[in-house]
N, C-alpha and C positions, 0 to 999 in steps of 0.2 A: 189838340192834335198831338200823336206821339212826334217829338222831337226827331226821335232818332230814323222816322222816316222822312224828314225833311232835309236831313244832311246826305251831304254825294258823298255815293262809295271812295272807301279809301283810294282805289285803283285811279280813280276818275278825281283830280285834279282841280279846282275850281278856278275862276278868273279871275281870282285875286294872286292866283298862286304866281311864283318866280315861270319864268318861261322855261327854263329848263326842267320844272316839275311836269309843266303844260305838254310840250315836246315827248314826255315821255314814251315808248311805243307800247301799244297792247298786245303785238304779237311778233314773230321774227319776222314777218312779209315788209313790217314798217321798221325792222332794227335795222341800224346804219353801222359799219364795220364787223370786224370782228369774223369774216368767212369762213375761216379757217375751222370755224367751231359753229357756226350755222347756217353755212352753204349746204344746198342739195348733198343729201349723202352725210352726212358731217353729225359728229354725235350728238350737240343739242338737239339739231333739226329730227334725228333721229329718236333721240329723247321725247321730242314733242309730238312727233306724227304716233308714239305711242303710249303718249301718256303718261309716262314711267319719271322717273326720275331716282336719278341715284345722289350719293353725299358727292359735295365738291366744296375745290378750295379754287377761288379766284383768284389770280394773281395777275396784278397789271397796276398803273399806276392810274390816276383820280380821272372822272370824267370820260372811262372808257368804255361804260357801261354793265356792270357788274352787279349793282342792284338791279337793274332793268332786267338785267336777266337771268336772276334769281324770283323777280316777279311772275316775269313769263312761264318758268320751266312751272313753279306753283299752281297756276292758273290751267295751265294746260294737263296737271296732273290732277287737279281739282282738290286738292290737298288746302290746308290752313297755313295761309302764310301770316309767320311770326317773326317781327324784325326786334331784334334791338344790338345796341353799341356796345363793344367790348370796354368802353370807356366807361359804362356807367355800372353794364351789368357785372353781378358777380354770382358766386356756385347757386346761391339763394334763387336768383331770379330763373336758372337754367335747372332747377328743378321743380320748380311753379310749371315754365313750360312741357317738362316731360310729365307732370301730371296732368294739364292738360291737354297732351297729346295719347297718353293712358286711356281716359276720358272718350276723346273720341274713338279709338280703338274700338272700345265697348259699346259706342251708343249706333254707329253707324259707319264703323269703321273705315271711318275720315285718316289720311295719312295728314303729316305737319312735316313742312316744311321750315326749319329754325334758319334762319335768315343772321348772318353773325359779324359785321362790319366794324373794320378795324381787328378781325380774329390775333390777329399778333400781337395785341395788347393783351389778352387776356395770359395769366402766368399756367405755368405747369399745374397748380392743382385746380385749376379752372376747366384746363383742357382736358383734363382725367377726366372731370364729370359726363364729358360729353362720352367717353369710351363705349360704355355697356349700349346706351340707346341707340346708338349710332351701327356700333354692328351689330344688334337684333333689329335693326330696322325701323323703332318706334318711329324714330325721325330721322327727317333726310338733313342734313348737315349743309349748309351752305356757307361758306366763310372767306367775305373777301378783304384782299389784304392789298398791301402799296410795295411789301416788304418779301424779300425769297422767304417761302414757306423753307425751306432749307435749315432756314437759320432760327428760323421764330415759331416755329409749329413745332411741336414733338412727335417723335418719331412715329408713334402708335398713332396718334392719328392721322397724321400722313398717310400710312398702310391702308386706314380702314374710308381715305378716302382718293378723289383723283383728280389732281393739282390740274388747271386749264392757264392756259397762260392767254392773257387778254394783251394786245399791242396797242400802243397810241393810234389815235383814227390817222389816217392817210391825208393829206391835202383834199383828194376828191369826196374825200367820204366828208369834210368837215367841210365842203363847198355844198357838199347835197344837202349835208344839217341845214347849214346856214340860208340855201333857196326852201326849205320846206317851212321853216319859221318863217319868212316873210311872206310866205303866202297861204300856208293851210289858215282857218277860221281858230284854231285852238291858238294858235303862232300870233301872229303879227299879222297874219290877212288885212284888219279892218286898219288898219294905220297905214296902209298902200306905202310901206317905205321900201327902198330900193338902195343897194349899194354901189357907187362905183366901184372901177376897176381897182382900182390901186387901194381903196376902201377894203374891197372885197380880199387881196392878197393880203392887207397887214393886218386885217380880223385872223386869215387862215393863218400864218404866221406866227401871228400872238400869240395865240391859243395854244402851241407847243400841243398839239395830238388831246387835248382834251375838250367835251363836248360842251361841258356845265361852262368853262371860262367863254369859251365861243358865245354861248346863248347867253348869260348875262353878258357879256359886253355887248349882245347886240341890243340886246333889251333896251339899256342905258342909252346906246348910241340914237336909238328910235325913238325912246322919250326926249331928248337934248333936240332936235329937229321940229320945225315948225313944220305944218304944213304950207304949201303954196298954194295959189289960188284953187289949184285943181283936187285940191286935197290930198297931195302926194306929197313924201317925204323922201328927199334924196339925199342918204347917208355920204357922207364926203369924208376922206381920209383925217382932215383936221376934226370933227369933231367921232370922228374913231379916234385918234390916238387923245383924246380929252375921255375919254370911256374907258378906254384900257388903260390909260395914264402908265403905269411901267410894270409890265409882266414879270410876274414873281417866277421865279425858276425853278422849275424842278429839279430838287439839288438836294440831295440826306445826307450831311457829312457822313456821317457814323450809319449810313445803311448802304444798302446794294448800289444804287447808281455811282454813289462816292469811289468803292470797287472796278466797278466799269468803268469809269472816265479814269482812272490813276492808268487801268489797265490798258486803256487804249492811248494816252500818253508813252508808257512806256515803250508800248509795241510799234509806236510812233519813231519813236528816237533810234529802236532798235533797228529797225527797218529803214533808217535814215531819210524819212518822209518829214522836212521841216516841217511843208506846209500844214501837215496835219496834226504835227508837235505845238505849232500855235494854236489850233483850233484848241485841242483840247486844253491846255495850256489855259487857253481864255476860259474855257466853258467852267475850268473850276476857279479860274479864279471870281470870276462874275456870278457862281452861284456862292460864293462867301468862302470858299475853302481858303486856310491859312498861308501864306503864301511861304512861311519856314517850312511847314510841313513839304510842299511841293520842294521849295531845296533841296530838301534833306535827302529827297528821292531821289531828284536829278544827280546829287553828288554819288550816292550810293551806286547809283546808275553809272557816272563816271571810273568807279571804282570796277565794278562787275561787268559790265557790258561794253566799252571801251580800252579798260583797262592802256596796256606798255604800249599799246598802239597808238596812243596819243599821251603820254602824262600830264603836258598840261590843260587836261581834260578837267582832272581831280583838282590841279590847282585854280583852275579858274572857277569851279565851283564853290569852292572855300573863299574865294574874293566874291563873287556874287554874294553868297551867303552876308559879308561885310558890309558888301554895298547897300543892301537892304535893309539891314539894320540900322545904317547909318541914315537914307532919307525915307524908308518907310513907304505904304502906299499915299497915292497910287507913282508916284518918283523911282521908286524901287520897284517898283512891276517889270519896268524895264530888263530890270538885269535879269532877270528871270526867263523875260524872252532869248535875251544874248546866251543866256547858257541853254537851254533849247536847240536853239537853232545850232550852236557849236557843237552839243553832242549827237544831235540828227546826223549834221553832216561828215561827223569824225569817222576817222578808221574805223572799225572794232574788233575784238579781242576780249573774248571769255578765260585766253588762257590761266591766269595768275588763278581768275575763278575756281576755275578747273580744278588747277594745282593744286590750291589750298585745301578744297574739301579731301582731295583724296588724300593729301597728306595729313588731315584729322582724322581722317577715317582708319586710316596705319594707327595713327597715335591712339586712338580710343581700341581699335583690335588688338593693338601688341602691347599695349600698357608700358610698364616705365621699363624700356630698354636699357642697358647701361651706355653711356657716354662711353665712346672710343678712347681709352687710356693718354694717345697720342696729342689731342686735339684737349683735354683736362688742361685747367690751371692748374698751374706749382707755384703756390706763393709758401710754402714750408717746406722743409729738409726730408719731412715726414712726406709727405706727399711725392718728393722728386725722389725719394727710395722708392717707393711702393711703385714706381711710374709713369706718374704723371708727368704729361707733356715731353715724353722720351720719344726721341726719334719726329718729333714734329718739325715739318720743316715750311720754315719761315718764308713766303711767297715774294718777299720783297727783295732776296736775294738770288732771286732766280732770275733766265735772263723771260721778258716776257711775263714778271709776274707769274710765272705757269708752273704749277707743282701736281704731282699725280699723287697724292694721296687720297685716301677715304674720310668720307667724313659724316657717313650715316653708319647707326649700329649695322652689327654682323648679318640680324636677323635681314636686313633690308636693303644689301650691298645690289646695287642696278636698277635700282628704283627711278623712274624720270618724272617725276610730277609735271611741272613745268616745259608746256610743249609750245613754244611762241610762232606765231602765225608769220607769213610773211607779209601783212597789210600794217601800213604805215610805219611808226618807229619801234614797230616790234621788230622787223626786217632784219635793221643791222645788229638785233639783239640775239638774232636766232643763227646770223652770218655768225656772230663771234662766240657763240656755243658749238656752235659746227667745226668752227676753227680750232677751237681749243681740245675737242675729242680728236681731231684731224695729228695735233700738235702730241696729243697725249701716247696716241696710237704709235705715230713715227719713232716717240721717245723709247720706246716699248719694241722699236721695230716690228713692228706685225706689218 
């Protein structure tokens, strides 16, 4: 007997497979999330009621479905799907497939679909090869990734193809997963198991938006289960959290989410939202991020965002940063919440911010001004001939400290960088700027 008609098609999954092989759907009517891209109207769906398909890039993170529906769009275009890993393949193996994708071209002009997981692994002259096939058409491009195609795809191909963004499943969408394994005949049907409530919330929970973690942990959680007399299996939260044992986080230091959680930290503090300056706070510290690193930010943050409205913003950050170094995690975690929650709730004040760049931006426009003659040291004879320091007058002999001289070049005489807000201890800073033009003006008689 020929073998190879004894083996199931690749699409069709065998019973020995992982349950989230089994689960897999054959069409969009059975795909679980994802609306946005194969609801009624919606361009997969559009895609598939005409058979077409064009190059795409996936983008979403693991377990959202992204092979599954690079299968589909294949199947429904009747096209040759051809999968392989950026991890293993290289130019060699991607031009085996354009030959035969050539191939069918010529024999029965079959389209291929090139199926290309992990695409962001692959380097710049990897992604060249794909350039010419891809916009003539040979083959349709499909490349999914974990990672902003932004950052890790080259430009050209970007152009020639059209990025979809895939979301983590929803709670409801990963309650539907998880009732259609336990009951379709490919799923969990014959093993009559069933989850409690509180079972059923910290499966959808765990899972963090992905489907593969969901289904094997249920998988595990069903084999751990006896049956009872009746031949049912009642999944109970204790022997779920013995199956999921501890959910690894979705966390890339050095990629996109690492970005987003800094960003909504900071936009946290900015916005003086403690509560949500903890959250994220946690969220990186608990996916491994360094916790120097987060100081370094929070101070920075103290520095730019807070600023004269509170100064000892800046210093309490520079003593966090001690204290941490001193007992380390998880002891030092602590001081990292304290400084959180302190710059949440502080004043704030961009001004110094402000001030600085525009007074670099003077200094990089107008290049090296000269130093006002008046305001020069004279520590030589040569020097206090020529000027230096003539007519300078010494602020400590005045009554009020208060002197009206200049003390920016000519080029930049009126210039106010420095514009202090009245929230917190900028207040009486910006009172005794006020007073002192008030003081300067009267001197002047105006």
């Amino acid at each position: 007997m020929d073998q190879s008609q004894t083996r199931p098609p690749r699409d069709q999954p065998t019973s020995w497979a992982p349950l989230a092989q089994r689960m897999r759907p054959d069409s969009l009517a059975d795909y679980v999330g994802q609306a946005h891209l194969v609801g009624p109207g919606k361009l997969l769906s559009l895609m598939c009621e005409e058979g077409r398909i064009a190059s795409l890039i996936l983008w979403g993170p693991p377990g959202v479905g992204k092979t599954t529906l690079a299968r589909i769009l294949a199947r429904k275009a009747k096209a040759e799907f051809v999968e392989f890993s950026a991890v293993l393949a290289g130019v060699k193996d991607v031009r085996e497939v354009v030959a035969g994708a050539q191939a069918r071209r010529r024999l029965g002009n079959q389209g291929t679909v090139l199926f290309v997981d992990e695409i962001h692994r692959f380097n710049k002259a990897q992604q060249d090869a794909f350039l010419p096939h891809v916009e003539n058409g040979l083959i349709a491009l499909i490349g999914a990734t974990t990672e902003n195609p932004s950052f890790e795809i080259i430009p050209a191909l970007i152009s020639r193809t059209r990025v979809l963004v895939l979301n983590p499943l929803t709670r409801s969408d990963l309650a539907l997963l998880a009732q259609k394994a336990l009951t379709e005949p490919k799923g969990l049907g014959s093993l009559k198991a069933s989850l409690t409530e509180d079972a059923e919330s910290f499966l959808i929970l765990s899972s963090g938006g992905d489907a593969r973690a969901l289904l094997n942990a249920l998988e595990l959680a069903a084999s751990l289960v006896k049956p009872d007399s009746r031949g049912q299996r009642l999944i109970e939260l204790p022997v779920l959290e013995e199956a999921v044992h501890k959910k690894a986080w979705r966390y890339d230091k050095g990629g996109e989410e690492h970005y987003n959680l800094i960003s909504a930290l900071h936009k946290s503090l900015r916005d003086s939202d403690p509560d949500a300056a903890l959250y994220w706070l946690a969220r990186m510290l608990e996916g491994g991020e360094d916790p120097v690193y987060l100081l370094r930010r929070m101070i920075r943050f103290a520095s730019e965002d807070v600023g004269l409205a509170d100064p000892v913003a800046l210093m309490l950050g520079s003593s966090c940063l001690d204290a941490y170094r001193l007992l380390g995690s998880p002891e030092g975690d602590l001081a990292l919440a304290h400084l959180a929650v302190h710059l949440a709730c502080a004043p704030k004040s961009n001004a110094v911010y402000v001030a600085f760049g525009e007074a670099r931006a003077d200094a990089r426009e107008f290049g090296h001004l000269p130093t006002p003659l008046h305001i020069r040291n004279a520590p030589t004879k040569l020097m206090k001939d020529l000027g230096y320091g003539q007519n300078y007058q010494y602020a400590h002999d005045f009554e009020d400290a208060l002197v009206d001289q200049e003390h920016l070049p000519e080029e930049l005489v009126g210039r106010r960088y420095y514009r202090p807000t009245n929230r917190g201890r900028e207040k009486p800073i910006a009172d005794f700027l006020a007073a002192r033009e008030a003081k300067k003006r009267e001197k002047k008689g105006e």
